[in-house]
TIFIKE-153767 format. One record per residue (C-alpha): x, y, z. Coordinates in steps of 0.2 Angstrom, whole numbers. Each point is the difference from the previous one (the first is absolute). Example, Ala and Ser with C-alpha at 12.3 -4.5 7.8 and 13.67 -1.06 7.14 Angstrom:
BEGIN
REC      xx      yy      zz
REC      62     -22      39
REC       6      17      -3
END
This chain:
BEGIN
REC      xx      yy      zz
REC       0       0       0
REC       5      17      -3
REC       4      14      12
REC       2      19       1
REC     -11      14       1
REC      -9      11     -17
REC      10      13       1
REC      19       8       3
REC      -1      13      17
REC       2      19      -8
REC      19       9       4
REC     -11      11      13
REC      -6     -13      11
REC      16      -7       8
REC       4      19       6
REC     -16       0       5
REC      -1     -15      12
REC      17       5       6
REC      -9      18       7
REC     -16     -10       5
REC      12     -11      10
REC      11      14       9
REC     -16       7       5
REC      -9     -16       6
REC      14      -4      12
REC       6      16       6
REC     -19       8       4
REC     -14     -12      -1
REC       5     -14       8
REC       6       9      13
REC     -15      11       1
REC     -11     -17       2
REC      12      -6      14
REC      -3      18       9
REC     -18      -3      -2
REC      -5     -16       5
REC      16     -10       8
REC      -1       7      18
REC     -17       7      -3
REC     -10      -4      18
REC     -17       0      -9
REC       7     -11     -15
REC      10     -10      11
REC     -16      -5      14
REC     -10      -3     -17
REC      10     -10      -7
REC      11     -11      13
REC      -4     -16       6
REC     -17       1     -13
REC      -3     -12     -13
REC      11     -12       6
REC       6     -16      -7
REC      14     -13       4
REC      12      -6     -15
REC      -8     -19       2
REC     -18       8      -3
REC       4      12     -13
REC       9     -17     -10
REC     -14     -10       2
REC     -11      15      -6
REC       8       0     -13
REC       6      18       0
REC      15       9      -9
REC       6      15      -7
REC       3      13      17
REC     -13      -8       9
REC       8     -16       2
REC      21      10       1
REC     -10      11      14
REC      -2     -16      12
REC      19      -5      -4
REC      -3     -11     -14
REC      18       7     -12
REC     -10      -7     -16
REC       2      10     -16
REC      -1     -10     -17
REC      11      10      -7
REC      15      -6      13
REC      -6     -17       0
REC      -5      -2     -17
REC       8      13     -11
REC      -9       5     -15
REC       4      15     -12
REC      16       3       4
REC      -2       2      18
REC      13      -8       5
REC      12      10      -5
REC      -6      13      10
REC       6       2      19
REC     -14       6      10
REC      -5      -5      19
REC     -19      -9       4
REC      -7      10      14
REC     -10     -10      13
REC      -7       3      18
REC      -3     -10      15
REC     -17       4       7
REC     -10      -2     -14
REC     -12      15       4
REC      -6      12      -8
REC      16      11       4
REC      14     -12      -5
REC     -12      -2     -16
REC       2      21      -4
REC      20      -1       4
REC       2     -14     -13
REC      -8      10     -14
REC       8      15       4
REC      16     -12       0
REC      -3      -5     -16
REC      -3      17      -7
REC      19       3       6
REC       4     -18      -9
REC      -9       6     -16
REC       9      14      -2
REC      15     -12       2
REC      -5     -10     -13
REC      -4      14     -11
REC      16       9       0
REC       9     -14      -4
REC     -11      -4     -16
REC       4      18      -6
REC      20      -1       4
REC       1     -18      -9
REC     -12       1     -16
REC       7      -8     -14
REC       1       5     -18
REC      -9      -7     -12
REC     -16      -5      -9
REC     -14      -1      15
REC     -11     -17      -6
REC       5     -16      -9
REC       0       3     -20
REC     -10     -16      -3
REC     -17       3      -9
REC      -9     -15       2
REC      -1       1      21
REC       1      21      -2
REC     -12      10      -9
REC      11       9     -14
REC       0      19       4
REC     -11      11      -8
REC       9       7     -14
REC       4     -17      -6
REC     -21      -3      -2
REC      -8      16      -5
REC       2      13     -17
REC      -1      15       1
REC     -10       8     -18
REC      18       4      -7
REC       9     -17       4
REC      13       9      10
REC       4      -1      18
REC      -8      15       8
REC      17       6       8
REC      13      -5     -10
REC      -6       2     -19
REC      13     -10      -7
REC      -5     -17      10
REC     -14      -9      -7
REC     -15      -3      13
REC      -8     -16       0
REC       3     -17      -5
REC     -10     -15      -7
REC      10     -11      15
REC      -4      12      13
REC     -17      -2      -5
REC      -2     -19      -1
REC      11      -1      17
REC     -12      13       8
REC     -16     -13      -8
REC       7     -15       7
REC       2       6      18
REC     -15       8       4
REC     -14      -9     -13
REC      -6     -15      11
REC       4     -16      -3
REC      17       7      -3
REC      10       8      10
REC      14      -8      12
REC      -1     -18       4
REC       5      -4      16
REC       5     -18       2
REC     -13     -10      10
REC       2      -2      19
REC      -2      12      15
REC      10      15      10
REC       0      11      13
REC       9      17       0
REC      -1      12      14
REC       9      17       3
REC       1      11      17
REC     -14      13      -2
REC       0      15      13
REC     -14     -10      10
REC       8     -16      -2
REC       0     -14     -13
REC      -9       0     -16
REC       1     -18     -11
REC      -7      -5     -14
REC      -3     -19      -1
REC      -4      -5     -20
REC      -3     -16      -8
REC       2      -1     -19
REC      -7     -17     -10
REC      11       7     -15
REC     -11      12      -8
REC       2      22      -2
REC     -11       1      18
REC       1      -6      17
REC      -9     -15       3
REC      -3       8      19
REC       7      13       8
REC       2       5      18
REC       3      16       9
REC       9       1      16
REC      -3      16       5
REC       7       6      20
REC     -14      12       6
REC     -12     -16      -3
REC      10      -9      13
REC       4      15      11
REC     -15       7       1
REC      -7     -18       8
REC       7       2      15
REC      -7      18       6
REC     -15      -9      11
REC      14      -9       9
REC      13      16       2
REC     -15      12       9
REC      -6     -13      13
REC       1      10      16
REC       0      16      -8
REC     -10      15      -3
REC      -9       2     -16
REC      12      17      -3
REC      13     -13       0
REC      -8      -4     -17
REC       8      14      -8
REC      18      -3       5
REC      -1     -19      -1
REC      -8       0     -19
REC      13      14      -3
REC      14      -9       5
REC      -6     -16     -13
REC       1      14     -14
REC     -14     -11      -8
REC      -5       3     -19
REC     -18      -1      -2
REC       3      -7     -19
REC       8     -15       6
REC     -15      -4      11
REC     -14       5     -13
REC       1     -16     -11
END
C-alpha cells in the first residue's frame, strides 16, 4: 500500500510552526500552569474525583490519557511504532491517582510532548517527492486527468495537461468493481489518537471493498466508564469528570 500525504507543506509553513511553537511553550503553557496547577478551586474539584485504579481502567478497557492518567505508560506509538514514530524521541506522560487531576496533567504533558514531536518533524523533513509515484494504488494527480480548452497546462503553457493513462488510471481506481484489490484475509491497524486508540479492524474476501469493517474508536470505550468514576459524587462532579474523558460525541452517535 501506498503512503504519504496529497500535497508538499508551502515554504511559509515551517517558519510558521517554528513562531507557533516559541510561543506555545514560552506563554501558553505556562499561562495554563498559572491558571489551574495550584488553583484551590480547580484543585478541590478535581482531586481525588473520578477515580479509578490502573487494574480497573485495564479491564475497562480504557486508553489514550485516561488510561496513562491511572499509571498505565501505554502509547501505541512507543510500543507499536507506526509512521515513523519511532524515530522520534519523546517521553509518555502518566499519573498515579487516576483522578480527574492526574487526567488534566497528562494532557497538558502531552501538549509539551507534542510540541516535541513537532519540532523535530520540522528540523528533520526530507527532500523529496511527498507520495509514492505508483498509479494504480494512487489516484494520478489532477493535471495528469483533466484538459483544460487549449490542451495546455494551465501554469506552465509549454507542458501538455492531461493524459489518456491518467485517465484510465483515475477509472480503474475509483469505478467499482475496480479499484485496489486487497488480498483476501483480515487486519487490524490502530494509531494513538489524542483520546486514545483508534483501530480499524478489516476483512477483505479479495474484492475492491471490505467484506466488514470495524471501527475502534476510544471515546466509545472511555466514555463507558463515567457511571462507575462519579459514584459517591456530586452531580457538579459531572462536569469535571465528563471533562476529563474529553469524549467526542461522534464516536458515540453510531
Amino acid at each position: 500500500m501506498s503512503e504519504g500525504v496529497a500535497n508538499d507543506i508551502p515554504d511559509t509553513m515551517v517558519p510558521l510552526v517554528r513562531e507557533f511553537l516559541k510561543e506555545f511553550r514560552e506563554q501558553a503553557l505556562p499561562e495554563m500552569e498559572a491558571l489551574l496547577n495550584k488553583n484551590r478551586i480547580w484543585i478541590d474539584r478535581t482531586k481525588g474525583v473520578g477515580v479509578i485504579s490502573a487494574e480497573e481502567a485495564i479491564n475497562w478497557g480504557l486508553t489514550g490519557p485516561c488510561l496513562r492518567g491511572s499509571g498505565i505508560p501505554w502509547d501505541i506509538r512507543k510500543v507499536e511504532p507506526y509512521s515513523s514514530y519511532e524515530d522520534f524521541d519523546f517521553e509518555i506522560p502518566y499519573g498515579k491517582n487516576g483522578d480527574t487531576y492526574d487526567r488534566y496533567l497528562v494532557r497538558l504533558e502531552e501538549l509539551r510532548q507534542s510540541c516535541n514531536i513537532i519540532e523535530q518533524a520540522v528540523e528533520n523533513l526530507p527532500e523529496g517527492p511527498v507520495n509514492c509515484l505508483d498509479h494504480k494504488h494512487r489516484l494520478p494527480d489532477k493535471s495528469h486527468v483533466y484538459k483544460t480548452p487549449d490542451h495546455t497546462h494551465p501554469y506552465d503553457p509549454t507542458h501538455p495537461y492531461g493524459s489518456i493513462e491518467g485517465l484510465i488510471h483515475h477509472f480503474k481506481l475509483i469505478m467499482p468493481g475496480h479499484g485496489f484489490q486487497a488480498p483476501v484475509g483480515e487486519a487490524y491497524a490502530a494509531t494513538e489518537s489524542p483520546n486514545g486508540e483508534l483501530g480499524f479492524y478489516v476483512v477483505s474476501d479479495g474484492h475492491d471493498v471490505p467484506y466488514r469493517v470495524r471501527v475502534r474508536p476510544p471515546s466509545f470505550y472511555n466514555y463507558q466508564v463515567l457511571p462507575r468514576l462519579l459514584e459517591g459524587h456530586m452531580v457538579a462532579d459531572i462536569v469535571t469528570v465528563l471533562g476529563s474523558l474529553n469524549v467526542i460525541a461522534g464516536e458515540l452517535d453510531r
